[in-house]
N, C-alpha and C positions, 0 to 999 in steps of 0.2 A: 734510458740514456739521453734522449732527446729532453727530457725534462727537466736534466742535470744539466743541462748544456745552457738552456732557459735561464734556470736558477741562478748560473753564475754569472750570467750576462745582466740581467740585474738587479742583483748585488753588486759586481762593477759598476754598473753604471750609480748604481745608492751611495756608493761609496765616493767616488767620483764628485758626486751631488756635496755630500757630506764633507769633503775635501774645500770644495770651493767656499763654500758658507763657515766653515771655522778652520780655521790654520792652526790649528793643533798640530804638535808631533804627533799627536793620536791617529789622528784622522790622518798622517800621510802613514802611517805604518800601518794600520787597515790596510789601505787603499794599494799597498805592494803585497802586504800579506795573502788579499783577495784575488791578486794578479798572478803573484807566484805559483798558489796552489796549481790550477788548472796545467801552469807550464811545469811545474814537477813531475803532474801524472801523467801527461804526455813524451816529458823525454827520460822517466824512468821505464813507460811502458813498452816504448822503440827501442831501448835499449834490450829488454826485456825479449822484442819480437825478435831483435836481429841474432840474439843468443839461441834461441827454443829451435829445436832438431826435432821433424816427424818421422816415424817409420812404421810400416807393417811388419807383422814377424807371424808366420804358421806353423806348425807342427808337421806338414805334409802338404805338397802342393796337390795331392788326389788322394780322396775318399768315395766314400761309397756313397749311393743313393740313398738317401735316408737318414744320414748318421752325421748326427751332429759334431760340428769342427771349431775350436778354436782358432778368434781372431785376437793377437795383439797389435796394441798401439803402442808404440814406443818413445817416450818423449822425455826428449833431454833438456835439458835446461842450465845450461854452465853459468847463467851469470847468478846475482848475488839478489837479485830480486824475485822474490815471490809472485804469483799470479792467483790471487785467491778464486777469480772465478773466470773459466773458458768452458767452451762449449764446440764441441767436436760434430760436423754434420755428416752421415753417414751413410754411402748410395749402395745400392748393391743389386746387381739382376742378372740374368743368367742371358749368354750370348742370343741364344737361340727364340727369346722372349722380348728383351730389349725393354721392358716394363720393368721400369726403375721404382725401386722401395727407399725409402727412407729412413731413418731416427737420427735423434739427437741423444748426446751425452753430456753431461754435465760435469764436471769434474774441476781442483785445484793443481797449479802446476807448482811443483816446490822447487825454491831454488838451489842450485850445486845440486841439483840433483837426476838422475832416471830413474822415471816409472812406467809401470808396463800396464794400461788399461784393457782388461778381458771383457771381449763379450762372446757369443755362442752365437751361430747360424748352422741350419740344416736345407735342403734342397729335397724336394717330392720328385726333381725331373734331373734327369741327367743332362751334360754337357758343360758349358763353361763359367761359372758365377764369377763376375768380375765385382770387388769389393775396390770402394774407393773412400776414401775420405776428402771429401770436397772442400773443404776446409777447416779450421779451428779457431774460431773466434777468443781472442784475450782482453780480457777489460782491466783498467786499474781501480784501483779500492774503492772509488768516488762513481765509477760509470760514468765517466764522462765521454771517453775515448775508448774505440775499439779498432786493434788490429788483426790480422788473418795470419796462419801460418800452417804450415805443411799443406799448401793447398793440392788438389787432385794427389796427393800419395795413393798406390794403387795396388791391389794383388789379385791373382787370378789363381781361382779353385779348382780343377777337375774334377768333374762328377763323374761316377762311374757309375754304368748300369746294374737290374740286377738280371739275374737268368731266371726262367719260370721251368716248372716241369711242364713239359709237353707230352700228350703219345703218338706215338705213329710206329711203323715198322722199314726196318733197314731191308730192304727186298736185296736179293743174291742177284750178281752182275757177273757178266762174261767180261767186259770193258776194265781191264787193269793199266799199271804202267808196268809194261814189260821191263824198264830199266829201277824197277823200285827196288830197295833195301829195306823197306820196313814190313814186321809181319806183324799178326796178331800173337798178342802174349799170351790169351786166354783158349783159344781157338787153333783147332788142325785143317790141316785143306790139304792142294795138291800141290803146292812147289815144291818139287823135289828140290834146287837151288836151297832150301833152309830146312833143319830137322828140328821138327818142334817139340818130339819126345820119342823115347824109347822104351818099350813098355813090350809085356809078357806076349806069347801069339795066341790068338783066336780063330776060333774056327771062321772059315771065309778069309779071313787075309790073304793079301796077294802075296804070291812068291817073291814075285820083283822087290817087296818091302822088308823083306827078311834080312837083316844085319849077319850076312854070313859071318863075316870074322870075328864079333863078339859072342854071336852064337856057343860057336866053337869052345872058344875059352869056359863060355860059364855053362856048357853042356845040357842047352835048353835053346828054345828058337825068343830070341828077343826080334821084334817088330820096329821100323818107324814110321815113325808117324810124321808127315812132311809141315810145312809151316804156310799159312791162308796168307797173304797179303793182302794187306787192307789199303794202301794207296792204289784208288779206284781212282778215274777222272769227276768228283764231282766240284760244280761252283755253284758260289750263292754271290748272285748280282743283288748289291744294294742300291737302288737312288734314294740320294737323299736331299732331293731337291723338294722340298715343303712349300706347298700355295693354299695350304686350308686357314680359316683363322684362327684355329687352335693349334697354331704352328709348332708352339711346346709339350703338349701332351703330343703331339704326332709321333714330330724327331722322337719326342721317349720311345715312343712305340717301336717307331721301326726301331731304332738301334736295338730295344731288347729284343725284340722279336728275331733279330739276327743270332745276337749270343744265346738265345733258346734253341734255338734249331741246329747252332754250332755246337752248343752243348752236348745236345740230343746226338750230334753225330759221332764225338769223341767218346760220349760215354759205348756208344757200339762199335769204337773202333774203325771209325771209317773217316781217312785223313781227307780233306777239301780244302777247296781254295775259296778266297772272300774278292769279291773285285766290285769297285768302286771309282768312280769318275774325281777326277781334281780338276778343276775348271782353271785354281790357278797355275795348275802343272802343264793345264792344254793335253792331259792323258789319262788313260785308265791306270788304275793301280791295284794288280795280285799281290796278296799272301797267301802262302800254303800255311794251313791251319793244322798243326801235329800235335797238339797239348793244348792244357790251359793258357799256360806262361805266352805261346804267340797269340792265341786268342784275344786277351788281353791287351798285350801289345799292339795289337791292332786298333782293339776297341778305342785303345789311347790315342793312335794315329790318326785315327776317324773323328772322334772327338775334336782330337788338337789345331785338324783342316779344314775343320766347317768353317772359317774365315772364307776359303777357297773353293765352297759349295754353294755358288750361287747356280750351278744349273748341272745338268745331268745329261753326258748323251745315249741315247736309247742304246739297248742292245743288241742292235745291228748294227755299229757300228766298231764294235769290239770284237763281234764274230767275224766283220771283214780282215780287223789286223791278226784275227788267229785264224786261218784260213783253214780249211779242213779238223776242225778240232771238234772230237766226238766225245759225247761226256756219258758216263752213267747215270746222272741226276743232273738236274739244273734248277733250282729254286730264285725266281724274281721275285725279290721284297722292296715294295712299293709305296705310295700313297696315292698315287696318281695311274689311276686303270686305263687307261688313254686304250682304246679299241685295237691302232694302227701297230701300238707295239705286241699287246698277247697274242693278237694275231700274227704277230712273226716270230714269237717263239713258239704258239703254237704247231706252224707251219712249218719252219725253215730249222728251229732249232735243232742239231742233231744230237736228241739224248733219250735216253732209255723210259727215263722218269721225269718231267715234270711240274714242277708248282709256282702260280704266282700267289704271294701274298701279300693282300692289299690291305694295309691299316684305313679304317673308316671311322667317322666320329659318332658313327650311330648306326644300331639295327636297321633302320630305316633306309640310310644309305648302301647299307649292306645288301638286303634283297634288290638293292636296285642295278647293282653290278651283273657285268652277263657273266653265266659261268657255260654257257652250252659251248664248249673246244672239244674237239674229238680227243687230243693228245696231252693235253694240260686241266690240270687241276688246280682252281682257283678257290684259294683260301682267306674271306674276307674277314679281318683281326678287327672287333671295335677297341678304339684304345683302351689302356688298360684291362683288357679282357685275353691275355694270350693264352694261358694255358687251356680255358672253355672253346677257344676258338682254336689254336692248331693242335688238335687232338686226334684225327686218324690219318696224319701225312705219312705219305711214303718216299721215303728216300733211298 
């Protein structure tokens, strides 16, 4: 472009020359013909600019970790001039990385017209990929002249995580909510408040269990069988305050590391709560985790606030505003094994069971975490390694 700029300058000026030294019609119709050009392609090109519409368009503002998502461009073009060649520049990186990628695209703009330019992106880490298109550069036919348009158009991706299998065991708890309604589908226990089935008697059954009145009717002892509830008091504290400089694979980490263990707990029926700090809310924030569907919605919640996760406050400061709260389980999932905090859940936490889980970037780091606590079990995760790493948790 710079060379075409060159070129015309002289040539005006040649012609110019050529003008002065013979006074031909010739030579003055040159010399506007070689002026004209440059100003045609300049204010057909602005006309050009000020017509051309940019926009993103998605399929889905959240996909899954790993699976690849269509990006459109969409660009209009109403006026009457063609744009044979633009080139569209292309940023895009994920919140919690802030390490910016780039490409270019090359493409023509038609005029009266919209077209929709596809390209594909996938993401290895979960959280937010903000795609932007920094600009679009338009040239007219000669490259003389280049204008910008749709500058910074923007869109923002949700990453979802994914779950790992995990093993460990659900240990039996005394510590329920006496005001719950939910029981196990699969399982009988002792609330007499819910009958979980009805079914023929056997020898040892209690009397107290015997369905006199249907008994009766069907001229055999039918039994019931009472319903287990499974809203126990457990939580899983996340921070998700990141200071390592593999600040992306971490967050990955913990946040999966969370919906494994959530996972793990729904699939045995044992409903918990998730609580996590919002630094710009100035509070902690519970959900009670009943199914997939909240889980998720969570995970989105969590995701959506890490704008608002610049720091984390310890877990004494949350057991201060729930004052006497006794838990079955308590799992801290972490990156940051800080001494002064395990030591106070070790201590002060009042719960039956248990675990900090500390995401580390290396074996190496890992044996160098203390785990000797009388009352907690500290489970050290190297990234991307959960399911080898949280394998004989008990909750």
């Amino acid at each position: 472009m710079f060379i075409m700029k060159i070129f015309f300058a002289v040539l005006i000026v040649i012609c110019i020359i050529f003008y002065i030294m013979y006074l031909w019609d010739f030579a003055l119709i040159l010399l506007i013909t070689v002026i004209a050009v440059p100003v045609v392609m300049f204010v057909t090109t602005l006309i050009a600019k000020k017509s051309i519409n940019v926009d993103f368009s998605v399929q889905s503002d959240t996909v899954m970790k790993n699976e690849a998502f269509p990006i459109h461009i969409k660009i209009t073009n109403s006026s009457i001039i063609p744009i044979g060649k633009a080139e569209a520049f292309i940023e895009y990186c994920n919140f919690f990385d802030n390490e910016v990628n780039t490409f270019n695209l090359l493409l023509p703009i038609q005029a009266r017209n919209t077209q929709n330019i596809s390209f594909q992106l996938n993401s290895s880490f979960c959280g937010i990929v903000s795609i932007k298109c920094a600009c679009i550069n338009i040239y007219d036919p000669l490259k003389i002249f280049r204008f910008r348009v749709g500058n910074n158009v923007h869109k923002e991706i949700t990453i979802m995580p994914e779950g790992h299998e995990i093993g460990g065991q659900i240990c039996s708890v005394d510590r329920e909510n006496d005001e719950s309604e939910i029981f196990s589908e699969y399982k009988a226990g002792d609330d007499p408040s819910e009958i979980f089935d009805l079914r023929d008697y056997h020898a040892g059954d209690k009397l107290n269990r015997i369905h006199w009145k249907l008994s009766s009717k069907k001229g055999e002892f039918i039994v019931k069988d009472y319903s287990l509830p499974v809203d126990t008091p457990c939580t899983l504290f996340i921070n998700m305050q990141v200071n390592s400089k593999y600040r992306l694979p971490v967050y990955d980490t913990l946040i999966e590391s969370l919906v494994s263990v959530s996972q793990f707990m729904l699939e045995n029926e044992r409903i918990h709560s998730v609580v996590y700090y919002n630094s710009g809310a100035g509070n902690f924030i519970e959900r009670t985790i009943i199914n997939t569907d909240s889980l998720m919605e969570l995970i989105q919640e969590l995701i959506l606030s890490s704008g608002s996760i610049n720091e984390c406050q310890p877990p004494k400061n949350y057991f201060v505003e729930k004052d006497n709260l006794a838990l079955s389980s308590f799992v801290f999932i972490t990156s940051d094994a800080e001494q002064q905090i395990l030591e106070y859940i070790d201590n002060d936490v009042d719960a039956d069971i248990k675990n900090a889980v500390v995401v580390v970037t290396s074996p190496t780091e890992a044996d160098r975490i203390a785990r000797d606590y009388m009352n907690m079990t500290v489970i050290p995760v190297v990234i991307g390694r959960i399911t080898s790493s949280i394998k004989d948790i008990e909750l």
